[in-house]
Backbone as CSV, one residue per row, in Angstrom:
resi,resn,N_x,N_y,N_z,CA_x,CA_y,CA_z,C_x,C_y,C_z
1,UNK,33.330,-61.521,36.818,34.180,-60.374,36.505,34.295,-59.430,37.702
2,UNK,32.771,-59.313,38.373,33.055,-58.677,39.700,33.940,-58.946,40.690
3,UNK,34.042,-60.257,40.765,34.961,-61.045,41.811,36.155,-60.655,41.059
4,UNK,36.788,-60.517,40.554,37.887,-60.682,39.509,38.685,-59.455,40.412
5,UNK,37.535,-58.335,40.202,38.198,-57.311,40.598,38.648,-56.219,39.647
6,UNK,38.192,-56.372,38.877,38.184,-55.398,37.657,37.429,-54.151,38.307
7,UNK,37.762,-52.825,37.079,37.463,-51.481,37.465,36.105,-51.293,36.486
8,UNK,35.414,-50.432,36.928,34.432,-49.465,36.071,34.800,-49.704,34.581
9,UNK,35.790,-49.066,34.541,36.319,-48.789,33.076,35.838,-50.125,32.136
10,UNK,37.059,-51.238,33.038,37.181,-52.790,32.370,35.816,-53.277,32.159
11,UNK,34.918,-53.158,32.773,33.669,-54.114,33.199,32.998,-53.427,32.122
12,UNK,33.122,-51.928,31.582,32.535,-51.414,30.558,33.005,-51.919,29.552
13,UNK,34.026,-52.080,29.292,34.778,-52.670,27.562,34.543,-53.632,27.781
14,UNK,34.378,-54.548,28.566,34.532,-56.527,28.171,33.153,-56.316,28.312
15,UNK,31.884,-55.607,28.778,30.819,-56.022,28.131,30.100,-55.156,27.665
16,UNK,31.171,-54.132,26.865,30.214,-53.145,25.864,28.715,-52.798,26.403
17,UNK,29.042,-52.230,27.463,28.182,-51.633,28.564,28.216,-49.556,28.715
18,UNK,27.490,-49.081,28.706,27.388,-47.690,29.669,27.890,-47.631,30.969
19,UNK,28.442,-46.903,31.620,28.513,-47.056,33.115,27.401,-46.817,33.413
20,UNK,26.326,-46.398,32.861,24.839,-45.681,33.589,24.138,-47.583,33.209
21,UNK,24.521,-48.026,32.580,24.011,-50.082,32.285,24.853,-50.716,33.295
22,UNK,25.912,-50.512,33.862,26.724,-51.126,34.638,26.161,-50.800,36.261
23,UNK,25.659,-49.848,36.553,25.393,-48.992,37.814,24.239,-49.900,38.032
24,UNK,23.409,-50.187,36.618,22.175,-50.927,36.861,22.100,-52.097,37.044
25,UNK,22.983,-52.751,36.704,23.393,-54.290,36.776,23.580,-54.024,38.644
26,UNK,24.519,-53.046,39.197,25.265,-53.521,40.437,23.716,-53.209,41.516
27,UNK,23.048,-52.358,41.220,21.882,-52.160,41.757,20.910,-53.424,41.861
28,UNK,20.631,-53.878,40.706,19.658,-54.882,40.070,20.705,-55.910,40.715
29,UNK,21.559,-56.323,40.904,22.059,-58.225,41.120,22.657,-57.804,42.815
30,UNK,22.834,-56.524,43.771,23.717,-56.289,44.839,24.748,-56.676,44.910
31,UNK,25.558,-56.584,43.385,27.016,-56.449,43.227,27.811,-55.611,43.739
32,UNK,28.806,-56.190,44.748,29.846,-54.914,45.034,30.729,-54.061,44.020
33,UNK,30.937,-52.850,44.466,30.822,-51.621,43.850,31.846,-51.851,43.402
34,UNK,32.388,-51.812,41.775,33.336,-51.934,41.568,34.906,-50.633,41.765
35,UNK,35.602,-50.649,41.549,36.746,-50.102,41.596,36.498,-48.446,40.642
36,UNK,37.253,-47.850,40.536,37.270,-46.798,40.141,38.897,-46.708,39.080
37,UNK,39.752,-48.019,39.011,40.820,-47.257,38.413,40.924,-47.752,36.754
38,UNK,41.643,-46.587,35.980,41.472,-47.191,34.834,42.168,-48.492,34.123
39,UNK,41.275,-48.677,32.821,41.816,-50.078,31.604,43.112,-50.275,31.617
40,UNK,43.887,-50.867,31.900,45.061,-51.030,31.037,45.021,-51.556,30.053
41,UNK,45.065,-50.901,28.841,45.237,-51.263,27.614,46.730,-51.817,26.548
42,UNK,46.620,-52.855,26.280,47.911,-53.115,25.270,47.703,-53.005,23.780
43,UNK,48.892,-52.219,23.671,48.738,-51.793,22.065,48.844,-52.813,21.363
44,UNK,49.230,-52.702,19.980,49.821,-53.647,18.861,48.897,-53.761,18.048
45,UNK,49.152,-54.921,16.828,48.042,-55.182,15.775,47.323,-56.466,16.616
46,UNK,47.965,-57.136,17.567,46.982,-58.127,18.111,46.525,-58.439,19.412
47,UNK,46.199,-56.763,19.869,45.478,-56.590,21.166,44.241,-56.592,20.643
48,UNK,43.515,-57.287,21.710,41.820,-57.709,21.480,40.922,-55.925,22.097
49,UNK,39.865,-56.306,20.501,39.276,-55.204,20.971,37.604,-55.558,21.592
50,UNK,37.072,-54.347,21.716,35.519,-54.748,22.365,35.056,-55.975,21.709
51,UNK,34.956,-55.537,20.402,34.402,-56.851,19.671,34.809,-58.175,20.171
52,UNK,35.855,-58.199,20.392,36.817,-59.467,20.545,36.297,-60.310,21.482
53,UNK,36.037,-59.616,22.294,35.506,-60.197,24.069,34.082,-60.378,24.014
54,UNK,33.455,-59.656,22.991,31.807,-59.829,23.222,31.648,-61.194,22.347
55,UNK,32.299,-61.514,21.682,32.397,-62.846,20.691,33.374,-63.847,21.600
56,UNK,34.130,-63.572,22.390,34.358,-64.717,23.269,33.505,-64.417,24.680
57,UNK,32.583,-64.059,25.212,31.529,-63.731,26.484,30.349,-64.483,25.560
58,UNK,29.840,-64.653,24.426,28.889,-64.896,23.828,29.334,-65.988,23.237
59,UNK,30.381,-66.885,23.125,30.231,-68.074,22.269,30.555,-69.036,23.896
60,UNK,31.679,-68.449,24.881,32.026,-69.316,26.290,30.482,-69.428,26.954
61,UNK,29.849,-68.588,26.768,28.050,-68.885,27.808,27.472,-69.602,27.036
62,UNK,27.886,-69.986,25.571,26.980,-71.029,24.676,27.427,-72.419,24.422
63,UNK,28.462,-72.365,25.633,28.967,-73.919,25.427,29.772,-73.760,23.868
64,UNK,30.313,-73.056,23.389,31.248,-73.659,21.785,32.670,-73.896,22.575
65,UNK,33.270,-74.336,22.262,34.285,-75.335,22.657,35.820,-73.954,22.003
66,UNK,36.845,-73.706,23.014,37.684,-72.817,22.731,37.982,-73.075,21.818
67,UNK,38.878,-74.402,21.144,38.854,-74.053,19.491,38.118,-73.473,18.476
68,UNK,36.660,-73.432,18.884,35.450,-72.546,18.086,35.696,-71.220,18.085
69,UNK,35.697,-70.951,19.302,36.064,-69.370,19.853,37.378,-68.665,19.243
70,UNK,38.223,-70.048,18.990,39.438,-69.612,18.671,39.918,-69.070,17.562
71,UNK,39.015,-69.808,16.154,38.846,-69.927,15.271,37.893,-69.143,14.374
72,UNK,36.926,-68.204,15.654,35.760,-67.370,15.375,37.256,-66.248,15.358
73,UNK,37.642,-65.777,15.965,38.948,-64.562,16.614,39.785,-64.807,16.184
74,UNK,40.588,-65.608,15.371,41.289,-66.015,14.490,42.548,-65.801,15.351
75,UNK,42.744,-66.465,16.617,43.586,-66.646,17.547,43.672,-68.096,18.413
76,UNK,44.705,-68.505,19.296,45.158,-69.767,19.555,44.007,-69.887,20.901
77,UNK,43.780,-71.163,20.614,43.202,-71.751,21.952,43.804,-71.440,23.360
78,UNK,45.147,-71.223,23.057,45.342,-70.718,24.633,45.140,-69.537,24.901
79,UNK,45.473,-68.368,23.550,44.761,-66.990,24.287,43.320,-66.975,24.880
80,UNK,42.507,-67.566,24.354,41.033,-67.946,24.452,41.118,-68.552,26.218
81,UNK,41.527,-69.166,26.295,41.787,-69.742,27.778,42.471,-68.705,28.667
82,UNK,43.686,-68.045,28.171,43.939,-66.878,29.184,43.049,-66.077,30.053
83,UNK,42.422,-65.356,28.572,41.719,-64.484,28.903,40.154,-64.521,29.829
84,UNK,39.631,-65.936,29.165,38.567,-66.726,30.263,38.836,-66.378,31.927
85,UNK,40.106,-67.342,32.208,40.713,-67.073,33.640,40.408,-65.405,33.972
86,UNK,41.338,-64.443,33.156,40.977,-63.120,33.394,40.101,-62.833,33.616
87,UNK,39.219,-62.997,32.710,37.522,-61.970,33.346,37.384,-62.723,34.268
88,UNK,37.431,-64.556,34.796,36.783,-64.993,35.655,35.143,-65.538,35.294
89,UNK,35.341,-66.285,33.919,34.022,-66.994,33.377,34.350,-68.136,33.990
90,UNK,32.843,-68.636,34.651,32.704,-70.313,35.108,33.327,-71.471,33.644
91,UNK,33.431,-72.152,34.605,34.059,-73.510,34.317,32.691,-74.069,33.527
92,UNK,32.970,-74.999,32.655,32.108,-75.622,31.841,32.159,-76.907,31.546
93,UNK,31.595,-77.508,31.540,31.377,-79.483,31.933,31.803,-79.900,29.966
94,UNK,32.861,-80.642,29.958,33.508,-80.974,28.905,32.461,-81.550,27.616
95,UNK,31.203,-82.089,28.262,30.518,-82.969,27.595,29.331,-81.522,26.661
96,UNK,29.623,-80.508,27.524,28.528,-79.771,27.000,29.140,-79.134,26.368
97,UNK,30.469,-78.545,25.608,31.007,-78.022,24.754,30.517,-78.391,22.742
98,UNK,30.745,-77.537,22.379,30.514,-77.885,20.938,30.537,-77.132,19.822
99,UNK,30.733,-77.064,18.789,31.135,-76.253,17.505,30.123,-75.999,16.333
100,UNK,29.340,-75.181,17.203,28.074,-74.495,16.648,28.079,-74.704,15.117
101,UNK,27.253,-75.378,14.094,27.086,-75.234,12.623,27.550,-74.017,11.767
102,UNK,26.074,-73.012,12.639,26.283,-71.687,11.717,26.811,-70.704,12.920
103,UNK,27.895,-69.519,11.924,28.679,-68.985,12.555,28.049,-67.635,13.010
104,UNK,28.600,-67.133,13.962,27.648,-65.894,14.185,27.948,-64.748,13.079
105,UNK,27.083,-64.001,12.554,27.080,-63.250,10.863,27.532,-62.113,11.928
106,UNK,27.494,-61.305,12.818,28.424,-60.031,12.538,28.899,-60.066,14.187
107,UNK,29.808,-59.874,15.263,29.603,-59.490,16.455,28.833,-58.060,16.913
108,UNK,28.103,-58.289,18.161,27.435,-56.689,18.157,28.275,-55.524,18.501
109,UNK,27.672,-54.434,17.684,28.915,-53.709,17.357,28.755,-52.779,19.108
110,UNK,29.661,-51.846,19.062,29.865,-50.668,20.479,28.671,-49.741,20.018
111,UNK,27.595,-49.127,20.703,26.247,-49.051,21.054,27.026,-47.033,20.785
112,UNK,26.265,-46.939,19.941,26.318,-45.300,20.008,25.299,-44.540,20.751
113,UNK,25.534,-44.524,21.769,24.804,-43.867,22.850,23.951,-42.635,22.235
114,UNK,25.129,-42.202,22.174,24.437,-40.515,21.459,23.618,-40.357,20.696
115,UNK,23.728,-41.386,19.637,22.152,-41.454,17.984,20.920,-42.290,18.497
116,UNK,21.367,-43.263,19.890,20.346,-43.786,20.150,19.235,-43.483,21.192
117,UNK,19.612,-42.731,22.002,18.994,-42.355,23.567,18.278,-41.428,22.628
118,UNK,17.323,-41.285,23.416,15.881,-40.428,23.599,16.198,-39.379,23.877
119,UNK,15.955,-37.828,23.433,16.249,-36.921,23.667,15.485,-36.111,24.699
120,UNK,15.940,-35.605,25.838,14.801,-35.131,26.670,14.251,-33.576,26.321
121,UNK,13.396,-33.640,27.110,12.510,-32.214,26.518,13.416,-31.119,27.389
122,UNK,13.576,-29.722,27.186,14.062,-28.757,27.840,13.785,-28.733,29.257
123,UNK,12.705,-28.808,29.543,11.808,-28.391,31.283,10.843,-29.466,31.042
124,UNK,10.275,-30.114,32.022,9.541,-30.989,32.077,9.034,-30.654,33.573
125,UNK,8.081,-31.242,34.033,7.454,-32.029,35.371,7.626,-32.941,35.726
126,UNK,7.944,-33.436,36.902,7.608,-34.702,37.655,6.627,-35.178,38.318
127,UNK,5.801,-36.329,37.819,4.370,-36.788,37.979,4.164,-37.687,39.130
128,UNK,3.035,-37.596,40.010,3.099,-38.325,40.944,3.651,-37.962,42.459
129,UNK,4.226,-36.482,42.252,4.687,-36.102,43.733,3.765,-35.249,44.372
130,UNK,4.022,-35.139,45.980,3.270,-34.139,46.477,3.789,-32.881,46.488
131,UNK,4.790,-32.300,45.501,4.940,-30.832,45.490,5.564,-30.881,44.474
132,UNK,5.359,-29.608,43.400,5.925,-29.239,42.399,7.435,-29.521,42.300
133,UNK,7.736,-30.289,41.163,9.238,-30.401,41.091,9.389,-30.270,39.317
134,UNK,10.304,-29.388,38.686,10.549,-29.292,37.756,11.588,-30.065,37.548
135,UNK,12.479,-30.367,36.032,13.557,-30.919,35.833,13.899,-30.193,34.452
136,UNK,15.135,-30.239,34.353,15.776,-29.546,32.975,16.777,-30.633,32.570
137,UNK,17.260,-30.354,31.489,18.244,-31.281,31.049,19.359,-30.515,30.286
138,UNK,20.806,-31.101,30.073,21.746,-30.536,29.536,22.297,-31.347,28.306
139,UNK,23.578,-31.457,27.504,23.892,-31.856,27.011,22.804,-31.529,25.588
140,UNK,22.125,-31.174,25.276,20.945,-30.798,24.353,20.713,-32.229,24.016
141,UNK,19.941,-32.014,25.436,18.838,-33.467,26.422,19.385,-34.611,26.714
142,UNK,20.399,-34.925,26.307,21.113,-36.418,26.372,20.948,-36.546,27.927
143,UNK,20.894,-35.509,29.084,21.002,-36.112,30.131,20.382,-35.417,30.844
144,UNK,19.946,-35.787,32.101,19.242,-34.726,33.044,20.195,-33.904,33.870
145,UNK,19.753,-32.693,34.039,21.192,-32.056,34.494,20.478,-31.961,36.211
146,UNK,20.941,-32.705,37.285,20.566,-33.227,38.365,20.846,-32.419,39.353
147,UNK,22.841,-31.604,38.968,23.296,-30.470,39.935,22.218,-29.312,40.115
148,UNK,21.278,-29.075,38.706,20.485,-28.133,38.656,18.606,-28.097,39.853
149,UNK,18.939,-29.184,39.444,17.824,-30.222,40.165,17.681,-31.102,41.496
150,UNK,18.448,-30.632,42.276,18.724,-31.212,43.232,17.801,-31.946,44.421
151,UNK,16.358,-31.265,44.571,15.496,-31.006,44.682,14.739,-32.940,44.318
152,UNK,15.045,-32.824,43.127,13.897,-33.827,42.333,14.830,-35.186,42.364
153,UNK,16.269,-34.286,42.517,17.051,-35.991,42.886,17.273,-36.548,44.606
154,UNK,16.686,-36.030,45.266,16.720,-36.149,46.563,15.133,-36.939,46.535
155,UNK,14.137,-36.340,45.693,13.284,-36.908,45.332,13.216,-38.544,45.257
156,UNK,14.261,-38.604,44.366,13.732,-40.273,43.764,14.490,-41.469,45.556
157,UNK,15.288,-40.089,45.953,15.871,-41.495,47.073,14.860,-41.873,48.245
158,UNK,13.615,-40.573,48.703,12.533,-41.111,49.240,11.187,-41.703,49.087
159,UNK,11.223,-41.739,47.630,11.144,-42.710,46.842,11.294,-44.113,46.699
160,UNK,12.879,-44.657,46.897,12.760,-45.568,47.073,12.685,-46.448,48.587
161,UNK,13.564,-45.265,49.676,12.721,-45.387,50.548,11.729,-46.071,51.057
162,UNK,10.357,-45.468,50.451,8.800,-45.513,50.016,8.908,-46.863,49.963
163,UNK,9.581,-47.600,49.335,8.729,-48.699,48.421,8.473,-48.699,46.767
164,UNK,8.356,-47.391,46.093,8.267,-47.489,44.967,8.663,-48.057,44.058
165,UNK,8.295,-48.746,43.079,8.877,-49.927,42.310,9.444,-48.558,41.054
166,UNK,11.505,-49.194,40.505,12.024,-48.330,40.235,11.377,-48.193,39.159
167,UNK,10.745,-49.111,38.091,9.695,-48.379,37.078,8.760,-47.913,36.906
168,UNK,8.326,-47.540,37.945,7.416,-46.390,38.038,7.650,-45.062,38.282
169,UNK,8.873,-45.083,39.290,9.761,-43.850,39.483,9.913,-43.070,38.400
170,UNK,10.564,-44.469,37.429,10.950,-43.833,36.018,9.899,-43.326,35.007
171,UNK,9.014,-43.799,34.973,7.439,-43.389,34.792,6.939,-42.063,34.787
172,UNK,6.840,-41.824,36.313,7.034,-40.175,36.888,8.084,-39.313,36.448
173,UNK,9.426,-39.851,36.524,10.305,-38.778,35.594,10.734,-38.433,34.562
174,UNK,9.521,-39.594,34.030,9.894,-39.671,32.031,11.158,-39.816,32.048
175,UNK,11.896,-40.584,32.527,13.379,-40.945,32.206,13.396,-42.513,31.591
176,UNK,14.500,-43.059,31.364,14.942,-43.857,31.352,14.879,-45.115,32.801
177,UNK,14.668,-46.475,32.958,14.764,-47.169,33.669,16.528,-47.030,34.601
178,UNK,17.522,-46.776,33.671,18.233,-46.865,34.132,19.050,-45.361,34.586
179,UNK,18.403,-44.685,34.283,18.790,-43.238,34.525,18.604,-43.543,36.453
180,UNK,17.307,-43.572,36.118,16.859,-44.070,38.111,17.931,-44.569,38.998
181,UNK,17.676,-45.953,38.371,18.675,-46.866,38.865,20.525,-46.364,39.311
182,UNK,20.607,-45.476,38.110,22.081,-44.750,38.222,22.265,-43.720,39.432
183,UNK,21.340,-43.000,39.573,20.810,-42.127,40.772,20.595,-42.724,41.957
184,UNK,19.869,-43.890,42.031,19.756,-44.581,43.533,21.060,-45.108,43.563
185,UNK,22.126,-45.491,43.260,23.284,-45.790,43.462,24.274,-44.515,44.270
186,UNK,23.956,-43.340,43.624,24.852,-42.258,44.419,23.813,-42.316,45.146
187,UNK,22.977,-42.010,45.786,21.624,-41.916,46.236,21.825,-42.451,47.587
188,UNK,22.471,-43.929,47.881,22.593,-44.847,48.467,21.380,-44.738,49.756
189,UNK,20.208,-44.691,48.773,19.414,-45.023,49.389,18.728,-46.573,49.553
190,UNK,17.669,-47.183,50.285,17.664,-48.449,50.356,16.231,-48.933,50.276
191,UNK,15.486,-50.024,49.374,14.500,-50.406,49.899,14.022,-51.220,50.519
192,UNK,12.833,-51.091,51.575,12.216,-51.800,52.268,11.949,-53.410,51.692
193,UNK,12.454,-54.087,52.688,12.758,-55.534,52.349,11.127,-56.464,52.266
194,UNK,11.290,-57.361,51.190,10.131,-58.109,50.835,9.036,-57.090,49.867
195,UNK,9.171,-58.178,49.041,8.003,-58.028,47.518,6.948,-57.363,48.295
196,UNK,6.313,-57.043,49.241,5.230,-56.886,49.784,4.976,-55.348,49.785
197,UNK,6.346,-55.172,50.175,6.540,-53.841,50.457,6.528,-52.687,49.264
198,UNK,6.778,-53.582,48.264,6.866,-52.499,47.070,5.511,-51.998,46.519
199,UNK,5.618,-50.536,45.508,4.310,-50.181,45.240,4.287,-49.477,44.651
200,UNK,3.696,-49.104,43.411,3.546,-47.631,42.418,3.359,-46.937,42.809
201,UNK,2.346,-46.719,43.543,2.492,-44.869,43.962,3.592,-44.352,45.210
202,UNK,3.889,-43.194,45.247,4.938,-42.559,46.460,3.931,-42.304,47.365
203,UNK,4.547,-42.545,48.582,4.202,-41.999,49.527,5.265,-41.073,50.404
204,UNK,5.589,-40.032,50.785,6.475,-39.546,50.608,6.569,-39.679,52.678
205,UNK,5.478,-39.603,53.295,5.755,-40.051,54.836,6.213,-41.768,54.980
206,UNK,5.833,-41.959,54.221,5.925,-43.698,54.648,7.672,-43.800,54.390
207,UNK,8.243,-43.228,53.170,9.770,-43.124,52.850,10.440,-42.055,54.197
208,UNK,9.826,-41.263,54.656,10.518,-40.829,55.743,11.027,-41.400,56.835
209,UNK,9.688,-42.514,57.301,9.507,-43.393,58.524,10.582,-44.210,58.225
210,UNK,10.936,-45.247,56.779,11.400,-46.126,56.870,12.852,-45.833,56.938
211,UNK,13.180,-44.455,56.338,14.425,-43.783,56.593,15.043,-44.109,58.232
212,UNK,13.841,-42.980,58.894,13.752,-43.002,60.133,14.324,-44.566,60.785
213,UNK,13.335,-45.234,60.429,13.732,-46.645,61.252,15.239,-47.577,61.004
214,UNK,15.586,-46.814,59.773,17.015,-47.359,59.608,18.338,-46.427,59.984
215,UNK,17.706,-45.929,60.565,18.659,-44.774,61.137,18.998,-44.402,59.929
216,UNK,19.028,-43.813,58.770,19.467,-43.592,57.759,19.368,-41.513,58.195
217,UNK,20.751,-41.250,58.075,20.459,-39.785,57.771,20.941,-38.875,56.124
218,UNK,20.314,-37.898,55.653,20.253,-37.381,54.733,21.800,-36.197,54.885
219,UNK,23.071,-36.505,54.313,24.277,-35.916,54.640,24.754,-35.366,52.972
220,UNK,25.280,-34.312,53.232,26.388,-33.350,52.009,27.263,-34.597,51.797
221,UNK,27.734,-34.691,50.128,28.800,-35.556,50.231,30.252,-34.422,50.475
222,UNK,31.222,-35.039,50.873,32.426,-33.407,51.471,33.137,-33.120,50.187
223,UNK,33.560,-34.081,48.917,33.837,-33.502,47.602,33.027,-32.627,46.986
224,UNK,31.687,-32.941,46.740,30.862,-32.405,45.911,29.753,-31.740,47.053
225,UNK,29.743,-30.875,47.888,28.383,-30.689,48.790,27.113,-30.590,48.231
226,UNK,27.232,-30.400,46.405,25.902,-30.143,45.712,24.950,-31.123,45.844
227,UNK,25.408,-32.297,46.064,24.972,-33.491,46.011,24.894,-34.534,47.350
228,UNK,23.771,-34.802,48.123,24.153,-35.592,48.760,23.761,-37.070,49.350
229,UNK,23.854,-37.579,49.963,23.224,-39.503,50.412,23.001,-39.208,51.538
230,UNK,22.456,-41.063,51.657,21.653,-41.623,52.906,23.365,-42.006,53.458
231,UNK,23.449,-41.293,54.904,24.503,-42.380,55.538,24.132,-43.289,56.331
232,UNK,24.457,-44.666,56.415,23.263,-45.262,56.552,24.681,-46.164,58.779
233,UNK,24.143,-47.214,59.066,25.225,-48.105,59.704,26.123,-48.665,59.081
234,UNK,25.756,-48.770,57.535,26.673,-49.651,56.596,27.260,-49.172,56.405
235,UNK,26.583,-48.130,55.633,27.232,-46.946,54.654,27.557,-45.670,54.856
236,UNK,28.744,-45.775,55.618,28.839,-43.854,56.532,29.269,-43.291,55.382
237,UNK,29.716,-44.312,54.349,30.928,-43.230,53.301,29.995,-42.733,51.993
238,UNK,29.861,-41.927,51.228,29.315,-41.170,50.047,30.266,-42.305,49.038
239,UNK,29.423,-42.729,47.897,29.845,-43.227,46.945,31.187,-42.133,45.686
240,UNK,30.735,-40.899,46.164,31.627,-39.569,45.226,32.374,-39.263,45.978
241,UNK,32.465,-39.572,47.275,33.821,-39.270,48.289,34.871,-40.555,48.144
242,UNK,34.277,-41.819,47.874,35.076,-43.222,48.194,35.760,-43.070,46.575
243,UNK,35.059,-42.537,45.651,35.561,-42.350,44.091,36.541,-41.691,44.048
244,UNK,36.691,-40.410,44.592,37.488,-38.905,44.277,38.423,-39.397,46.061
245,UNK,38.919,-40.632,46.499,39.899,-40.992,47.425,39.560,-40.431,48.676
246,UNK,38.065,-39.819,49.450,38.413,-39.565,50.597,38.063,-41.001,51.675
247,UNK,38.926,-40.920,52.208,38.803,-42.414,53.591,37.437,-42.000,54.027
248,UNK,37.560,-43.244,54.522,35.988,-43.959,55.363,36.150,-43.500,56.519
249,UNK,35.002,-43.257,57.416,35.227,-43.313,58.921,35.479,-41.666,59.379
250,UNK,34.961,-40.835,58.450,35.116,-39.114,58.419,34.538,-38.977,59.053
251,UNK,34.268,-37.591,60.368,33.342,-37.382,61.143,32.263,-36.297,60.051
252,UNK,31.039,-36.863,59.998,29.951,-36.067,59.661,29.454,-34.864,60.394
């Protein structure tokens, strides 16, 4: 689907994903960053909805044979094939196809974020650093409010830096695994290469050095200055500048 070339948006509906689950996927597999523009959606009574796609993504990876699929969606074998091509699902060896007995009892439904996430505490601490860092949260807790905190999110990028393995990070900030993960992405910070290197505790000189050695410097992004990244040889551009259209190749 990455290759495909699909946007944020798309990659969220065809797999009934968060963008804060999607950020983690591109982190976790070094998927290129997807696009920024929105779904195009088609109306009618027989435009496919979330459901639709998570019951054809979940029966095409199980080998059932498009008439199965077709017949699960109560649509023609060739839409089933269209849409395959579209997202860009692998090809499947004819012999391994087949028409599963029992049918799947419900598709999984769209994930209510809001009744399910963990609510964060008002003010908290962050555990494990060498200097006091508080954190607050907004949304009444659904999220960490980071503009406020700027401090503790500059935090997690020398951090990874460091070496720190990202669940432990998350550990220290009583967050979520993927809250982290969503942050080292604007963050565009980088870690030190080989299993060897990684490690639970911070060290907060050792993340400086390795900064240091990658020439990596700590820059304002120019949309948002509240917030800013590693510009690295790769990466001169801010992930919130390349989003909100400013060109590459800006003098810092």
């Amino acid at each position: 689907m990455f290759a495909q070339g699909h946007g944020i948006e798309a990659l969220c509906f065809f797999l009934a994903v968060t963008r804060e689950a999607l950020f983690d996927l591109v982190v976790q597999f070094n998927l290129p960053t997807p696009n920024d523009r929105p779904l195009r959606r088609s109306g009618g009574a027989r435009a496919w909805k979330q459901t639709d796609f998570t019951v054809l993504l979940d029966g095409w990876l199980n080998n059932w044979s498009a008439a199965c699929i077709a017949d699960r969606l109560g649509r023609s074998r060739g839409s089933i094939w269209y849409q395959a091509r579209r997202l860009g699902l692998p090809k499947r060896e004819r012999r391994s196809l087949h028409w599963p007995d029992q049918p799947r009892a419900q598709p999984f439904p769209t994930p209510n974020i809001g009744s399910e996430r963990k609510r964060l505490p008002a003010r908290w601490f962050v555990k494990g650093t060498d200097k006091k860092l508080e954190l607050t949260s907004k949304r009444n807790g659904l999220e960490v409010d980071w503009a406020a905190n700027v401090e503790a999110f500059v935090d997690i990028g020398w951090r990874v830096w460091s070496g720190q393995r990202i669940s432990r990070i998350a550990e220290d900030y009583g967050v979520s695994y993927r809250t982290i993960t969503s942050q080292v992405w604007w963050l565009q910070a980088v870690f030190p290469k080989g299993h060897k290197n990684t490690r639970d505790d911070f060290d907060r000189a050792l993340g400086e050095a390795n900064a240091r050695a990658a020439g990596a410097e700590l820059k304002k992004c120019l949309t948002n200055s509240t917030f800013p990244f590693w510009k690295t040889r790769n990466k001169r551009q801010s992930k919130r500048d390349k989003r909100n259209g400013i060109g590459a190749g800006l003098d810092y």
